[in-house]
Backbone as CSV, one residue per row, in Angstrom:
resi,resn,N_x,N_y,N_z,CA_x,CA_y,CA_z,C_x,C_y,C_z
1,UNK,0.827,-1.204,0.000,0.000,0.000,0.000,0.862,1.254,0.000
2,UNK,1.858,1.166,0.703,3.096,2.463,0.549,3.316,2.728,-0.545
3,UNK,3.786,1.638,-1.045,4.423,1.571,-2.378,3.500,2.445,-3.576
4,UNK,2.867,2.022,-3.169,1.497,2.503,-4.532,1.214,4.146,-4.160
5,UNK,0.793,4.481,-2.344,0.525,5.757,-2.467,1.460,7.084,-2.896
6,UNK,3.032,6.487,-2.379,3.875,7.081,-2.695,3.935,7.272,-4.102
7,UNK,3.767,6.388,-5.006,3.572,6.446,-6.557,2.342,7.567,-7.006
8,UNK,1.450,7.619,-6.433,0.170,8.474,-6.676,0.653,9.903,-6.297
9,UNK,1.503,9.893,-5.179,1.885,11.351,-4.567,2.988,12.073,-5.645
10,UNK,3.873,11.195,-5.875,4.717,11.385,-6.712,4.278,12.144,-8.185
11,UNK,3.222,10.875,-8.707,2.568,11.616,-9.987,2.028,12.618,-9.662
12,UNK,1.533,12.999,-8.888,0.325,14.544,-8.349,1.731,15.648,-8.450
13,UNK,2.501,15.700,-7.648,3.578,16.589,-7.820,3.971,17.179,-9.252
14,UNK,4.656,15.547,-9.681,5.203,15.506,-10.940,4.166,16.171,-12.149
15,UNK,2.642,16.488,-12.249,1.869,16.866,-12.989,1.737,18.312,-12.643
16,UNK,1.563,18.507,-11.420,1.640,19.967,-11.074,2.924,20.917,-11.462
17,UNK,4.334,20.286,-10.974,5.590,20.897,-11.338,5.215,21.279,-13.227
18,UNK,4.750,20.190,-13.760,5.378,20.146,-15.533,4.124,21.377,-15.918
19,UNK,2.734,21.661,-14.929,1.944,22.616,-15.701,2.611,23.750,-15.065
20,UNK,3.225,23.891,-14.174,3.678,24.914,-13.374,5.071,25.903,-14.614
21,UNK,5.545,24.620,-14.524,6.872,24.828,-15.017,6.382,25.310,-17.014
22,UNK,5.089,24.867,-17.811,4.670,25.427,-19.407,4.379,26.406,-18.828
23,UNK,3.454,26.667,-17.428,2.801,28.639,-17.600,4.389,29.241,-17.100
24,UNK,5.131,29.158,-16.683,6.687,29.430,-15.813,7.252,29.793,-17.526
25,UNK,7.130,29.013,-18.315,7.963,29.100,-19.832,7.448,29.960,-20.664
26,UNK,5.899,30.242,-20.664,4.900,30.474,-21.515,5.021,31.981,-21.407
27,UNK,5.837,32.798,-22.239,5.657,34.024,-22.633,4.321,35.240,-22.526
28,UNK,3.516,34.103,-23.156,2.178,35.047,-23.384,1.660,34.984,-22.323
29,UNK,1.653,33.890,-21.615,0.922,33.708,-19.662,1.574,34.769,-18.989
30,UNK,2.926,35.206,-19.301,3.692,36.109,-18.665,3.176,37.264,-18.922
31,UNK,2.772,37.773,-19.722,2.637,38.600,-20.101,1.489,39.043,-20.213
32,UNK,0.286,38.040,-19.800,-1.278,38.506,-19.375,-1.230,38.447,-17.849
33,UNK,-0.223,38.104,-17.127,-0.542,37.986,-16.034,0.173,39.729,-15.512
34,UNK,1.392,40.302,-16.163,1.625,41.741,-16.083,0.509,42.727,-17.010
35,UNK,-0.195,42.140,-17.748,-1.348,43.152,-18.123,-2.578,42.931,-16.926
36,UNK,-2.540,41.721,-16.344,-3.644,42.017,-15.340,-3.254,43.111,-14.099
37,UNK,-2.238,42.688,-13.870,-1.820,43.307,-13.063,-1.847,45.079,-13.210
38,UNK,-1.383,45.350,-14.197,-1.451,46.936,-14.826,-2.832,47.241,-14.893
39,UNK,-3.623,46.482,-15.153,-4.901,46.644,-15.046,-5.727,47.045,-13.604
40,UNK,-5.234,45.969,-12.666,-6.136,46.470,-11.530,-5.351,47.371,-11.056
41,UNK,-3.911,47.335,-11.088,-3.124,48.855,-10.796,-4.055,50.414,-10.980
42,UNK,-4.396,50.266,-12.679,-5.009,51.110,-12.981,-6.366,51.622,-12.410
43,UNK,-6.563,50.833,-12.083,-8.298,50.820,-11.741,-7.645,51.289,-10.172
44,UNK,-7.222,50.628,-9.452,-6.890,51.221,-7.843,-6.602,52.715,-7.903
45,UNK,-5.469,52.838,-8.473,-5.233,54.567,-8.623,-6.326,55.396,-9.135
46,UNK,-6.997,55.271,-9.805,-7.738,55.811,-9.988,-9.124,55.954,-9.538
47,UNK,-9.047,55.313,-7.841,-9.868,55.114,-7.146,-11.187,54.247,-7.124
48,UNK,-10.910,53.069,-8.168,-11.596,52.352,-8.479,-10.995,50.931,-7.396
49,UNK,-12.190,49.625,-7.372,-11.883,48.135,-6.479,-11.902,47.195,-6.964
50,UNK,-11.428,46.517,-6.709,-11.408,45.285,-7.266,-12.291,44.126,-6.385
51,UNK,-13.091,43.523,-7.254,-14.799,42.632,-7.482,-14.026,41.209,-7.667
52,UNK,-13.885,40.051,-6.690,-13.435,39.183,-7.230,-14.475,37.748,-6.720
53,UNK,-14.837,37.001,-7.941,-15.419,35.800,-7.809,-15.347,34.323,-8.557
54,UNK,-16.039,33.713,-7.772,-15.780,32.323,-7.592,-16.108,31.168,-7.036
55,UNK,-16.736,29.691,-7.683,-17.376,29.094,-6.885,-16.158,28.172,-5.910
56,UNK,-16.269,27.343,-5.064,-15.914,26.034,-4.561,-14.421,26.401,-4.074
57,UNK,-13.627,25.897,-4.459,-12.093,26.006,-4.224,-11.799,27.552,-5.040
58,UNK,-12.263,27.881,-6.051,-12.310,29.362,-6.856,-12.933,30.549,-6.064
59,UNK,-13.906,29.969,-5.167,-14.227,30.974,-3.700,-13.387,31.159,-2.875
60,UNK,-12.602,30.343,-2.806,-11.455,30.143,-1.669,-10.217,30.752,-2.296
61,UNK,-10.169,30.742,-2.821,-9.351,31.364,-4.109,-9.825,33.223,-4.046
62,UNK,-11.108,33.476,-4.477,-11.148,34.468,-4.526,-11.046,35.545,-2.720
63,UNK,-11.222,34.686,-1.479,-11.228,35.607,-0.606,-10.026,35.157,-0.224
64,UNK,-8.865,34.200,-0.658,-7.712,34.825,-0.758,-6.796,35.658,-1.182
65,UNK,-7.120,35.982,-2.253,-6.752,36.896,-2.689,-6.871,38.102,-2.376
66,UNK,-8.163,38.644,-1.800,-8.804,39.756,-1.068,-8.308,40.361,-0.200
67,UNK,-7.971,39.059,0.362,-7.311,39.226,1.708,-5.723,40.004,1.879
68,UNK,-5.254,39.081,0.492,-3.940,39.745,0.646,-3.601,41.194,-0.298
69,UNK,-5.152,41.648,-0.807,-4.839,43.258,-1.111,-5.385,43.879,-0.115
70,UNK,-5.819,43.768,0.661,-6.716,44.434,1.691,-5.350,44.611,2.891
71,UNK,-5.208,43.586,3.590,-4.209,43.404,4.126,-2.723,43.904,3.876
72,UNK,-1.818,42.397,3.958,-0.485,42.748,2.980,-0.449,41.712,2.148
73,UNK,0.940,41.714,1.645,1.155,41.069,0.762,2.263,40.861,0.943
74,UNK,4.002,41.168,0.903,4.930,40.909,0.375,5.488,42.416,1.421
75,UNK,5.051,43.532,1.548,5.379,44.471,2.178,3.855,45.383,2.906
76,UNK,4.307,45.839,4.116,3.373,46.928,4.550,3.134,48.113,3.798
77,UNK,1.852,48.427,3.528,1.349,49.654,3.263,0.210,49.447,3.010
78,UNK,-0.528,50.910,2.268,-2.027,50.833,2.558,-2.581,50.147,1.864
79,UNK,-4.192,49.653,2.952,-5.124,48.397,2.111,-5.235,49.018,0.653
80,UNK,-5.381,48.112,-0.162,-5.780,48.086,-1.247,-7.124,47.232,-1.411
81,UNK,-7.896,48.592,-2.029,-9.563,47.837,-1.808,-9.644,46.664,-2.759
82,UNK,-10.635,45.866,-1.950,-10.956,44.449,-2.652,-11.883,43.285,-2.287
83,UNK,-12.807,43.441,-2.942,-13.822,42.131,-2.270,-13.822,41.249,-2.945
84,UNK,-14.130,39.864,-2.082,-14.746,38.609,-2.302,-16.500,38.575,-2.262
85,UNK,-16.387,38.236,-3.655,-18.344,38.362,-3.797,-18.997,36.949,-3.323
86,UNK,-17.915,36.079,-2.613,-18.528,34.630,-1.685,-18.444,34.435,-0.862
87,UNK,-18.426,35.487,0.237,-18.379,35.733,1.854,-19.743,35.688,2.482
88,UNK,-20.838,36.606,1.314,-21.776,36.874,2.611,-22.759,35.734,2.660
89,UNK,-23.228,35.112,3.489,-24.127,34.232,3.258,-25.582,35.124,3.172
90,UNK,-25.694,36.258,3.698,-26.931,36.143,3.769,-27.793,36.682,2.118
91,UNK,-26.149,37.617,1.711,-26.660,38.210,0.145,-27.206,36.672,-0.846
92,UNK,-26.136,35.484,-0.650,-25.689,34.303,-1.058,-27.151,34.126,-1.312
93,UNK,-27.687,33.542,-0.001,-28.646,32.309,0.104,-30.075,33.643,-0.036
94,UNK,-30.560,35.003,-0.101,-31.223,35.869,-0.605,-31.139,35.569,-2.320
95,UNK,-30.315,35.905,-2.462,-30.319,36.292,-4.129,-30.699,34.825,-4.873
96,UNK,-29.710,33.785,-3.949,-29.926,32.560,-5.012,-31.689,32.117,-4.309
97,UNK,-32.336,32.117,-3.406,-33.760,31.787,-3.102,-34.366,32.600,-4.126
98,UNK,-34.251,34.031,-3.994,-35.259,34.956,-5.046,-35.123,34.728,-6.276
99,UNK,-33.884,34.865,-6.823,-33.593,35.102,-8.037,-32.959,33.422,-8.850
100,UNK,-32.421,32.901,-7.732,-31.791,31.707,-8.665,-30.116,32.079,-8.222
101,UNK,-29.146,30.780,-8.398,-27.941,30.816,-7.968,-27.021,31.408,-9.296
102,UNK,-27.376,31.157,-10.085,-26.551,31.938,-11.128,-26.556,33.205,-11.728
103,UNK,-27.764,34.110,-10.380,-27.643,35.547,-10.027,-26.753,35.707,-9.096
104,UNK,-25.835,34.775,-8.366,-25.250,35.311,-7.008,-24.287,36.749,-7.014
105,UNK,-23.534,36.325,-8.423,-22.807,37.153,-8.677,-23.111,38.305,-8.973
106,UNK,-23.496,38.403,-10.446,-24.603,38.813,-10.929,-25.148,40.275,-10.304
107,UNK,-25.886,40.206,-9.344,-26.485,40.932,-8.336,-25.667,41.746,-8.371
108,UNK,-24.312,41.287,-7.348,-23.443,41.697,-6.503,-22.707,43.299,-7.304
109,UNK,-22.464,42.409,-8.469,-21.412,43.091,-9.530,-22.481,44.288,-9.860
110,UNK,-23.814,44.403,-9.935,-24.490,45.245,-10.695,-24.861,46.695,-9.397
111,UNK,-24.508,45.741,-8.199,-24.813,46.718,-7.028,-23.399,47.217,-6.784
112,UNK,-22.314,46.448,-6.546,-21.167,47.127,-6.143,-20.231,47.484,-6.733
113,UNK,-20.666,47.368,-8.407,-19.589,47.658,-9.236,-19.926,49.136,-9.918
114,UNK,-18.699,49.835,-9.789,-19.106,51.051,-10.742,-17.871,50.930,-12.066
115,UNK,-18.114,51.791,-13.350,-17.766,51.826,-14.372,-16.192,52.325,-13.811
116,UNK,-14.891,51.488,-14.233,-13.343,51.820,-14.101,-12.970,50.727,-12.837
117,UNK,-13.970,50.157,-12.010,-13.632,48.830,-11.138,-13.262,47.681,-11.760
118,UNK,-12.749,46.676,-11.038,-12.502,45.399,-12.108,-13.219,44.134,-11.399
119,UNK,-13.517,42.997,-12.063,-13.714,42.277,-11.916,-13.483,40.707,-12.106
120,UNK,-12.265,40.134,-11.330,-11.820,39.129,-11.187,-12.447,38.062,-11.161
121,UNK,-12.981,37.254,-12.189,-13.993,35.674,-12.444,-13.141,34.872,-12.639
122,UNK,-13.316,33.952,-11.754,-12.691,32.228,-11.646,-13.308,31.369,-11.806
123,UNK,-13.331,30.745,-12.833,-13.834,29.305,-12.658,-13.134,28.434,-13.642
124,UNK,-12.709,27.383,-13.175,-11.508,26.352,-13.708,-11.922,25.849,-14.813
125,UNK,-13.562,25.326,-14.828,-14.037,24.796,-16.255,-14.158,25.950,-17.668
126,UNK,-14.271,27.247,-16.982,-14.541,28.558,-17.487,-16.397,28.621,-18.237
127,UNK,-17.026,27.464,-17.597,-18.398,27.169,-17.924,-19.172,27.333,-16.763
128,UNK,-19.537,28.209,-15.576,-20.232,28.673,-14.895,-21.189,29.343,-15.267
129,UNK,-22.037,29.322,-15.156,-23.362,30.218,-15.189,-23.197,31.644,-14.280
130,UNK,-23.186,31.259,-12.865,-22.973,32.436,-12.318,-22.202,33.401,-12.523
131,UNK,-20.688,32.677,-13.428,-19.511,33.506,-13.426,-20.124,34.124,-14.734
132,UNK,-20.563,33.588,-15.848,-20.833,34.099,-17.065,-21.770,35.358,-17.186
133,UNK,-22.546,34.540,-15.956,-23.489,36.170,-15.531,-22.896,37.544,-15.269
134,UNK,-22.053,37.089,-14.169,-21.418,38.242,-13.493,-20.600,38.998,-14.660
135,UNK,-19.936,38.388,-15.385,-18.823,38.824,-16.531,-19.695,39.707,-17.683
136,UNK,-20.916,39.225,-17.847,-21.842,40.084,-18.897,-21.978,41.179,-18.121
137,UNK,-22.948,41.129,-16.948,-22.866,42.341,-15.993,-21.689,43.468,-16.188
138,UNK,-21.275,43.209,-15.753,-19.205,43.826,-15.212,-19.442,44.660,-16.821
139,UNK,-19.695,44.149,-18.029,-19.004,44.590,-19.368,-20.336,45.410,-19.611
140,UNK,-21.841,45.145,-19.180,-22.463,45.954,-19.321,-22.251,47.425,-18.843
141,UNK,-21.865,47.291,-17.485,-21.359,48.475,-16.388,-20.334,49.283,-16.618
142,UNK,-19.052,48.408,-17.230,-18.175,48.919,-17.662,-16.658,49.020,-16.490
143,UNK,-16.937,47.698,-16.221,-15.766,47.085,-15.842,-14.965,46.695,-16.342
144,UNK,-13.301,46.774,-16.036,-12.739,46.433,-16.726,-12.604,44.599,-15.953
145,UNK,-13.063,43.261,-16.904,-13.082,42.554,-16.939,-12.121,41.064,-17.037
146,UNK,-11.488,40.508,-16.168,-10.605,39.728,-15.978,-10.803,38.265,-15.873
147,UNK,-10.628,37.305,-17.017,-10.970,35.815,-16.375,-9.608,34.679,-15.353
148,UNK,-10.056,34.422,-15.008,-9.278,32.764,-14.552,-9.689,31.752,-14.765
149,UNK,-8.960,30.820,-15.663,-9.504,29.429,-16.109,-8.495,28.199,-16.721
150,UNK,-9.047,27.541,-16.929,-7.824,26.412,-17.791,-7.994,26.279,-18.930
151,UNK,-7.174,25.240,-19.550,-6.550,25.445,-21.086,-8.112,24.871,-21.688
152,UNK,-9.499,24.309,-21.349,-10.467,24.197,-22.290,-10.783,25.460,-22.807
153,UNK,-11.200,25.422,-24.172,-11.939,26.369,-24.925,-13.405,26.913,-24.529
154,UNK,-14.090,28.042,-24.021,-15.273,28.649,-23.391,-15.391,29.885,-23.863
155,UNK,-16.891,30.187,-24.036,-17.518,31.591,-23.907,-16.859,32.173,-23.085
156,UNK,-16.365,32.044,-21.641,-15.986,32.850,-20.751,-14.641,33.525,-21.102
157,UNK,-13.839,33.171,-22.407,-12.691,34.063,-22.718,-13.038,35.230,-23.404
158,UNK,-13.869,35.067,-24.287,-14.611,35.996,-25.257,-15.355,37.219,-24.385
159,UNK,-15.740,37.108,-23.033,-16.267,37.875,-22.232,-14.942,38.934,-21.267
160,UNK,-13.869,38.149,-21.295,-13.054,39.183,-20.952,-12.165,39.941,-21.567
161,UNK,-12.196,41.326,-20.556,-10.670,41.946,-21.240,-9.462,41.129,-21.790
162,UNK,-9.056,40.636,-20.235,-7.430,40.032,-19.790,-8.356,38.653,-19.574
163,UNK,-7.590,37.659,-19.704,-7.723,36.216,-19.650,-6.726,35.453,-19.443
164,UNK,-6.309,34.717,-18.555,-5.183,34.138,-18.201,-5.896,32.036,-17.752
165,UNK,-5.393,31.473,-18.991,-5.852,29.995,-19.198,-4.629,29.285,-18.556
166,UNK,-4.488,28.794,-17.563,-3.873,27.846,-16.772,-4.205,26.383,-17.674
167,UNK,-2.386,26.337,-17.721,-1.829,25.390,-19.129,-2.641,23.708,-18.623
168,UNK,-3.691,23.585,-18.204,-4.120,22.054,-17.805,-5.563,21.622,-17.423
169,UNK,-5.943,20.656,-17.692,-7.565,20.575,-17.335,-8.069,20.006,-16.385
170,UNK,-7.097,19.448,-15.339,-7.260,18.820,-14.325,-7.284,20.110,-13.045
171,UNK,-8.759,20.349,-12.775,-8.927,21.371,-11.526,-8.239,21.629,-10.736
172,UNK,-7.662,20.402,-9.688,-6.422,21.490,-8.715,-5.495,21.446,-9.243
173,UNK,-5.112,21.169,-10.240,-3.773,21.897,-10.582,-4.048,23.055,-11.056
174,UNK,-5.258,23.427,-11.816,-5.766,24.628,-12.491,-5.422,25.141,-11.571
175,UNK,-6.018,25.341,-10.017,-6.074,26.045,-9.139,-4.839,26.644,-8.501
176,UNK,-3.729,25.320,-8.719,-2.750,26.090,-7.580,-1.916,26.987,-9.146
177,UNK,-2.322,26.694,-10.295,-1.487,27.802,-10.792,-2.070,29.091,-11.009
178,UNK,-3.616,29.046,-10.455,-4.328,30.430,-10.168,-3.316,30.853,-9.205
179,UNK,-3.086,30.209,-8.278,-3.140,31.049,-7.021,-1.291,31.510,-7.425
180,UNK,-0.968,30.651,-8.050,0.737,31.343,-7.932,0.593,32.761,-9.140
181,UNK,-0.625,32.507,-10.190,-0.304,33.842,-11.160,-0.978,34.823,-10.108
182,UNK,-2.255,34.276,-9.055,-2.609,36.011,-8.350,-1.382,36.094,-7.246
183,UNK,-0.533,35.386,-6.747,-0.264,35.856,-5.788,1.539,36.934,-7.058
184,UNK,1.685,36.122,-7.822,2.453,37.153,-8.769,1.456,38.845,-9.150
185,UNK,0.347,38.365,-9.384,-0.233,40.086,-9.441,-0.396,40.887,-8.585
186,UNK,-0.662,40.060,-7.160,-0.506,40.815,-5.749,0.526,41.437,-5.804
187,UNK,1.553,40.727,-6.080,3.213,41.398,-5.833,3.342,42.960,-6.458
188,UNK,2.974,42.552,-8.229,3.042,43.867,-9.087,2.668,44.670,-8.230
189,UNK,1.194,44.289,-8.438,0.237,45.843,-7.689,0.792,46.284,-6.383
190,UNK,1.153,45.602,-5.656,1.449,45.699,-4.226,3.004,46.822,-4.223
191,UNK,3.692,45.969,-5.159,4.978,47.325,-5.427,4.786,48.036,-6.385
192,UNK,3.820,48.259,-7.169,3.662,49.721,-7.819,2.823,50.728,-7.379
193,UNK,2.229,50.219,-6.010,1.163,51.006,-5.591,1.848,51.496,-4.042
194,UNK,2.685,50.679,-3.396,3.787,50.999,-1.963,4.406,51.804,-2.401
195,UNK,4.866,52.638,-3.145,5.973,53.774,-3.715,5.367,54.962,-3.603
């Protein structure tokens, strides 16, 4: 039984390192992940917030991220505004009773978003309903619009500005290379905005 789990652990690594290591190589990933970044830069200075959502592990995802513009990041200085649109339960379980769950977002974005804010959508399949909602919203309003997703083909790229496809289709790996490109955009923003 060792033998075998150690083999399973091994491959899990070994699959994560090799997608880690194509977006690590991948020029153009590099280079949407410094346009996102310039992006919500832009939008902060100019007194605009950043709107970020997400279901399941992509929720968890999104109020991490929150956390570490609000908070810190890499160095002290001031919060940098930023919500997670999968915190509140009570907006949550309101909107999805009245309206249906693939308003959750939706709602949120149309109440707390104003035109020059951004809006950060995650979802690994890039086939959410809720997220697709929220992303029409955001572009109606006039957000500037940001996806997170993996290498399948979706409507949900066509809906954003910036789009950043995590090189693999297997969900947590999708995920942990979300979290290493936001915690790389935390950094940007975090030192172009501490100066």
């Amino acid at each position: 039984m060792a033998g075998k789990s150690d083999e399973e652990i091994s491959a899990y690594f070994e699959r994560s390192l090799a997608a880690l290591q194509s977006a690590a190589q991948d020029r153009g990933l590099r280079t949407s992940v410094a346009a996102i970044a310039h992006a919500i830069e832009g939008s902060i200075r100019a007194g605009g917030k950043l709107l970020i959502a997400g279901n399941g592990g992509s929720a968890a995802d999104a109020q991490h991220l929150a956390a570490e513009f609000l908070s810190r990041f890499l160095v002290d200085r001031r919060p940098l505004p930023a919500i997670a649109l999968t915190t509140d339960t009570s907006v949550l379980t309101a909107v999805g009773n009245d309206y249906g769950f693939e308003h959750v977002f939706e709602r949120q974005v149309r109440g707390l978003g104003r035109s020059g804010d951004v809006l950060l959508a995650i979802s690994t399949s890039g086939r959410s309903p809720n997220i697709i909602r929220a992303l029409k919203a955001a572009r109606e309003i006039g957000l500037v619009t940001i996806g997170f997703s993996g290498a399948n083909k979706t409507e949900m790229a066509d809906l954003c500005g910036h789009f950043f496809a995590a090189p693999s289709r297997e969900t947590a790996v999708i995920q942990q290379i979300h979290m290493v490109a936001g915690h790389a955009i935390c950094a940007l923003v975090e030192s172009a905005l501490a100066k």
